[in-house]
C-alpha positions in Angstrom: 28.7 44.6 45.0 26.1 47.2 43.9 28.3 49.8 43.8 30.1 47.9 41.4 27.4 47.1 39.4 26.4 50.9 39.8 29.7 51.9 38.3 30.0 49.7 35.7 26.7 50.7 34.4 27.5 54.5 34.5 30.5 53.6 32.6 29.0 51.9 29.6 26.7 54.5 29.4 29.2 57.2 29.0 31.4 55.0 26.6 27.5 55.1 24.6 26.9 58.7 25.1 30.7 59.2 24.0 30.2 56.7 20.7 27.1 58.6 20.1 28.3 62.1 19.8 31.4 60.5 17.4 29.0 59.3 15.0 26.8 62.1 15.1 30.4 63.8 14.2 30.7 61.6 11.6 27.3 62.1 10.4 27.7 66.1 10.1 31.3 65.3 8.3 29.7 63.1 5.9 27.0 65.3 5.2 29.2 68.3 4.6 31.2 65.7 2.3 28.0 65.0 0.3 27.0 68.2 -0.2 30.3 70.0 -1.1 31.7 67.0 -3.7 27.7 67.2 -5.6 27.5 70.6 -5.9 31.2 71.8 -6.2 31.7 69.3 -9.2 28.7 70.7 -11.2 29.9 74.4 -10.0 33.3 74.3 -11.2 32.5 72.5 -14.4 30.1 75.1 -15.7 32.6 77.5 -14.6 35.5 76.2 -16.6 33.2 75.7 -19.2 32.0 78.8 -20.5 35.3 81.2 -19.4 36.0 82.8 -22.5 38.6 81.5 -25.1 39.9 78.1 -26.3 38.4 75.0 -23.7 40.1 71.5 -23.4 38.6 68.5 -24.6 35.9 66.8 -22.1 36.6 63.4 -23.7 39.8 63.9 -22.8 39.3 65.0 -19.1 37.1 61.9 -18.9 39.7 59.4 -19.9 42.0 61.4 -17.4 39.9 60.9 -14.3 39.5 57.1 -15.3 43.1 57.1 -14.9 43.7 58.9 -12.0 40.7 57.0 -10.4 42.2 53.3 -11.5 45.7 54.4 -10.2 44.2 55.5 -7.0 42.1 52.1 -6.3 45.5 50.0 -7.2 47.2 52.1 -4.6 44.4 51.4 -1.9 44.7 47.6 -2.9 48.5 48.0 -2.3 47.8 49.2 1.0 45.7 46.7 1.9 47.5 43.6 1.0 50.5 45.6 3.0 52.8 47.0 0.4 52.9 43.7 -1.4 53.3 43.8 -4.9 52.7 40.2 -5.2 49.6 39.3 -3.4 47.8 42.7 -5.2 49.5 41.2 -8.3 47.8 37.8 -7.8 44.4 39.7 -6.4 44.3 41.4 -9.7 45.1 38.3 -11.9 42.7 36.3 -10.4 39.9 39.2 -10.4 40.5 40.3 -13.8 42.0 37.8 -15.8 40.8 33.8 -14.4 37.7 35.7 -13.2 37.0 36.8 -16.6 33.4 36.4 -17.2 32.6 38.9 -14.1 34.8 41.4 -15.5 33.0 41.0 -19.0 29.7 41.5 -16.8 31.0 45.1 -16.4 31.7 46.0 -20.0 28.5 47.1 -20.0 27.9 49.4 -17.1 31.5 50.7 -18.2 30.1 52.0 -21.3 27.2 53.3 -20.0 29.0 55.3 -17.2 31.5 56.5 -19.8 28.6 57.8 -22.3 27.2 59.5 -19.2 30.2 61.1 -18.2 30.9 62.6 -21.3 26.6 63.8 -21.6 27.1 65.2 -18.3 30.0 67.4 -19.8 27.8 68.4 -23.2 24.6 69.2 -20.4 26.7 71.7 -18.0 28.4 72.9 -20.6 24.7 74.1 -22.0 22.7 74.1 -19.1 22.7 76.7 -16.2 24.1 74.6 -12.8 21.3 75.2 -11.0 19.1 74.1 -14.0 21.4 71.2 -14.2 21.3 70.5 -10.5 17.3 70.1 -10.7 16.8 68.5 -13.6 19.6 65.5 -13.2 17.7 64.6 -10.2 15.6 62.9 -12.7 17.8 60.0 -12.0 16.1 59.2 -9.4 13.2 58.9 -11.1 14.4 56.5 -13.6 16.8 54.5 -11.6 13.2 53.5 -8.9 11.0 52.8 -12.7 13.8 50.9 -13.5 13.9 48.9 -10.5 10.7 48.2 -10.5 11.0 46.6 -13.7 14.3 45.2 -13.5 14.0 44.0 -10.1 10.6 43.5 -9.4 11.3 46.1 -6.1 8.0 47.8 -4.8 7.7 51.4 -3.9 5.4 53.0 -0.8 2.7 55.3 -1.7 4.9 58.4 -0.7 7.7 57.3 -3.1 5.5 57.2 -5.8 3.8 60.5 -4.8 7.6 61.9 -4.0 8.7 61.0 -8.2 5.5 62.6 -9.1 5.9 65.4 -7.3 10.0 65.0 -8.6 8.4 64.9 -12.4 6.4 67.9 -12.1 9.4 69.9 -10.1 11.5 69.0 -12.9 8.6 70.2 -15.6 7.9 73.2 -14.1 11.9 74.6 -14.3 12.0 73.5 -17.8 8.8 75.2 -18.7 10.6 78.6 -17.0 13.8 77.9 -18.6 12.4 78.2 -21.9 10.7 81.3 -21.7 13.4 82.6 -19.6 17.4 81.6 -20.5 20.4 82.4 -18.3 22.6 85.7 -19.7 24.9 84.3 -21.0 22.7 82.2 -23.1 20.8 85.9 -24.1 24.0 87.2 -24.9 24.4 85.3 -27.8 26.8 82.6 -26.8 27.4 79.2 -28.0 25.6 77.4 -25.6 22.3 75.2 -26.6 19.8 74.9 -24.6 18.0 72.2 -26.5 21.4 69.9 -26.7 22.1 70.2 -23.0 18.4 69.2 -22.3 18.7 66.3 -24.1 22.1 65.0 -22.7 21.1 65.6 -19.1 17.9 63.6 -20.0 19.8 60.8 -21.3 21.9 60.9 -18.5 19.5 60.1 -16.1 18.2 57.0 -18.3 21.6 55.6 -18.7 22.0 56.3 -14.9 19.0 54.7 -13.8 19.2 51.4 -16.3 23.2 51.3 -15.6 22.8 50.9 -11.4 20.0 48.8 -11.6 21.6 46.6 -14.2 25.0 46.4 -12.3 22.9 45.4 -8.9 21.2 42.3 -11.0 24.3 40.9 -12.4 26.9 41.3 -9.8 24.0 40.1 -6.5 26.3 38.1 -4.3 29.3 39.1 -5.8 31.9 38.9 -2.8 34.7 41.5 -5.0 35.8 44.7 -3.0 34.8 48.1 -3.8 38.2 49.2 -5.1 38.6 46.0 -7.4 35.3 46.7 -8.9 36.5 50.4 -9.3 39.7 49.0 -11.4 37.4 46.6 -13.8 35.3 49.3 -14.3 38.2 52.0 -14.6 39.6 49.7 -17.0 36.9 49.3 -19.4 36.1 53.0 -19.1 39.4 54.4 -19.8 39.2 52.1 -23.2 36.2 53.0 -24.2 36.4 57.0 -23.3 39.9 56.9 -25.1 37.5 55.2 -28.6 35.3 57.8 -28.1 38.3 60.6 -27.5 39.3 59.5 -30.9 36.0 59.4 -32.7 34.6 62.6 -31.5 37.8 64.5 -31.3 41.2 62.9 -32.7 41.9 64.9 -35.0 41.7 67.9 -33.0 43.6 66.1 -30.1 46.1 65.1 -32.7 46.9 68.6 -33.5 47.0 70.0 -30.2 47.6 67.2 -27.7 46.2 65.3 -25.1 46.5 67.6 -22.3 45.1 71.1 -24.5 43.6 73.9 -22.8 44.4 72.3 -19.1 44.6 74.6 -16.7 45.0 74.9 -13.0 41.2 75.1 -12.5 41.0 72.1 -15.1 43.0 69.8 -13.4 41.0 70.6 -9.9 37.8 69.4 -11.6 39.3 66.0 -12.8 40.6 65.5 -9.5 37.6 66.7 -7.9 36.1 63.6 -10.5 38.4 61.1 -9.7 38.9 61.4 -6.3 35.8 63.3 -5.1 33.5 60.1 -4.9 35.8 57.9 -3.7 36.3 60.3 -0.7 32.5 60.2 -0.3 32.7 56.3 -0.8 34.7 56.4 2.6 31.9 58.3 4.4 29.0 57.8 2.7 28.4 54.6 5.2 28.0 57.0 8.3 25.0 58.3 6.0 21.7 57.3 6.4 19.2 57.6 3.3 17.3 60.8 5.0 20.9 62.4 5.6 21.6 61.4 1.9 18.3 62.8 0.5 18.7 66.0 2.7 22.4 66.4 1.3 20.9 66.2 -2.5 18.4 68.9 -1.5 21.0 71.1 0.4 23.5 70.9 -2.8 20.8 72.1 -5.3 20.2 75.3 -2.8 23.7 76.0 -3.0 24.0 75.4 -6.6 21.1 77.9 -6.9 22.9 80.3 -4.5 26.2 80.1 -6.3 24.9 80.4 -9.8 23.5 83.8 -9.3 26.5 85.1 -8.0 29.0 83.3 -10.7 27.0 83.2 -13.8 24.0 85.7 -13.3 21.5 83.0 -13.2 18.1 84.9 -12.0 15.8 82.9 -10.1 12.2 84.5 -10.1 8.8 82.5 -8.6 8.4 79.6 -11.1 11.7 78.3 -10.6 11.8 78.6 -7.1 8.1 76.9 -7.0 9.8 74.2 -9.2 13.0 73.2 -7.3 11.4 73.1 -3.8 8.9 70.6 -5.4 12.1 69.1 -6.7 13.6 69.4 -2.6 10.7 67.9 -0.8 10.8 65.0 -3.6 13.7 64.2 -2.9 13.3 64.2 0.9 10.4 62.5 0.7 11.5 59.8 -1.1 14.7 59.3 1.3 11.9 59.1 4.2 11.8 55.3 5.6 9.1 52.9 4.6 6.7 52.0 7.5 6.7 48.0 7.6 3.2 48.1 7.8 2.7 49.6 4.5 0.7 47.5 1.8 3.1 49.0 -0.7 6.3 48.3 1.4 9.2 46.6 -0.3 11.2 43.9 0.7 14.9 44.7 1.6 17.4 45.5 -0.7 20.1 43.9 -2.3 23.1 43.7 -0.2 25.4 46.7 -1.5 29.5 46.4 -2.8 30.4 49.5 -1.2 29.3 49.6 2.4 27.9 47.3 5.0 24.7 48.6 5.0 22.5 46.1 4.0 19.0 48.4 3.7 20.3 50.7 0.9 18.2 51.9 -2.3 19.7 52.3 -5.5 17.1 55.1 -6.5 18.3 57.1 -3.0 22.1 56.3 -4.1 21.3 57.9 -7.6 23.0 61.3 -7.3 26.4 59.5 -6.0 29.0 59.1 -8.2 29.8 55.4 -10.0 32.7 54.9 -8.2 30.6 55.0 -4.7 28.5 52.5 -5.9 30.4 50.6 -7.7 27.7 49.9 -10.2 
């Protein structure tokens, strides 16, 4: 009898040592994921960017991912209702269409995600990545005010020291930027500075009020990730097709939809559309301190790249800025001790993932369609 007991107790704890060391797998796989889709997008943007000659329209590689990322999602609900065209026929009509007011709800966020979209294309194209890559992490900044106002959510002492720190990190590269621009900039390019300030900075504000504002109106909502994905998909490819034709119909008119696309093109609007949803299917093996660390890692590498790619020169200032920038965000992915006067309660139950613990400001630097904000 006790060497039963004996041998049923060594195996469970090898089946736990063995389901250990799979998700600490899965935790070095999703970091890896993090870190490549957040810095690679920003990379190859910049670089397609500012090659030389003619460039295609980023209003029109917006609507594009839209539509690759609403095809994708109906495909996943196809698979899930098991190939019946029916039943994700019906799931659609009833979450779209009877459901109407909840899709409405998202009209909003849509519009906000698609503005952003399109800043974040006017800010790479004028920023240096690894400039970009720092500053954007404002987002953080502004998505924690905004919850604080929006959602009445407390923050521990460290998080509010951590967005200080983030604040001044983020002050201190500017201040180095302007006395110092990247080559290409010297060289007498098209590229404004001042314009891609301003759009990355707007960025972050529409970030920060759109993921807060989606949490408050959509609390309890019982949709699945990829249905929210299609509502939003939905409104965004409308409204980034209005502002394809405001901002560049005529143009687009002339030379057509798909101008200036190249190989390297259609691997960033792939890497858009399909980039966070891959990171929606690991980003739940992620803890906030593995998330946080990931957001650090990708600016390093961002930094790294960019001297290589676009002769960025990083001298003392800027590297003083981004690790205050680093340890920000670290810090601020560090867990709150329960004991803390400042502690918050837990947070809204998220759309995406089972986790039940999760912070919008620490999911900040994911893209929408993780969120589904």
């Amino acid at each position: 009898m006790g060497a039963g007991t004996h041998n049923q107790a060594s195996g469970e704890n090898t089946a736990s040592r063995g389901q250990s060391e799979v998700n600490k797998k899965l935790k070095y796989i999703s970091l890896a994921v993090l870190v490549v889709q957040n810095a690679s997008l920003i990379l190859s943007i910049r670089y397609v960017r500012t090659l030389p000659g003619e460039h295609f329209f980023a209003t029109s590689a917006v609507v594009m991912a839209e539509i690759l990322k609403v095809s994708t999602c109906l495909v996943l609900i196809l698979i899930q209702k098991r190939f019946s065209v029916k039943d994700t026929a019906l799931l659609l009509l009833d979450a779209i269409v009877f459901q109407y007011k909840d899709t409405l709800k998202l009209a909003i966020p849509s519009l906000i995600y698609t503005l952003q979209n399109n800043l974040q294309y006017i800010a790479i194209s004028n920023l240096p990545a690894a400039t970009f890559q720092v500053t954007y992490q404002l987002k953080i900044l502004t998505t924690a005010l905004f919850s604080v106002l929006m959602l009445r959510k407390s923050l521990s002492r460290v998080q509010w020291i951590s967005l200080l720190l983030l604040f001044t990190g983020v002050g201190i590269v500017q201040v180095q930027q302007d006395q110092k621009k990247e080559a290409s900039v010297l060289d007498g390019s098209d590229q404004n500075y001042v314009a891609g300030l301003i759009a990355v900075v707007i960025s972050c504000l529409s970030s920060g009020f759109a993921g807060v504002y989606f949490e408050k109106i959509l609390k309890g909502s019982s949709a699945s990730v990829w249905v929210r994905n299609v509502q939003l998909g939905i409104f965004g490819t409308l409204l980034g097709l209005l502002g394809l034709w405001w901002n560049d119909g005529a143009a687009v008119a002339e030379r057509g939809f798909l101008f200036g696309y190249t190989g390297l093109v259609w691997c960033v609007i792939f890497n858009q559309a399909f980039g966070g949803l891959l990171v929606a299917v690991v980003v739940k093996y992620a803890d906030n301190i593995l998330k946080g660390f990931a957001t650090s890692f990708s600016i390093i590498i961002s930094t790294v790249l960019s001297i290589y790619l676009f002769g960025f020169h990083v001298d003392l200032v800027f590297t003083v800025g981004a690790g205050l920038v680093i340890g920000a965000v670290y810090m601020y992915s560090l867990p709150k001790t329960a004991s803390g006067p400042l502690s918050s309660p837990s947070s809204l139950p998220s759309l995406a993932s089972p986790r039940t613990n999760r912070d919008p400001a620490m999911e900040a630097f994911l893209e929408k369609s993780v969120l589904v904000k």
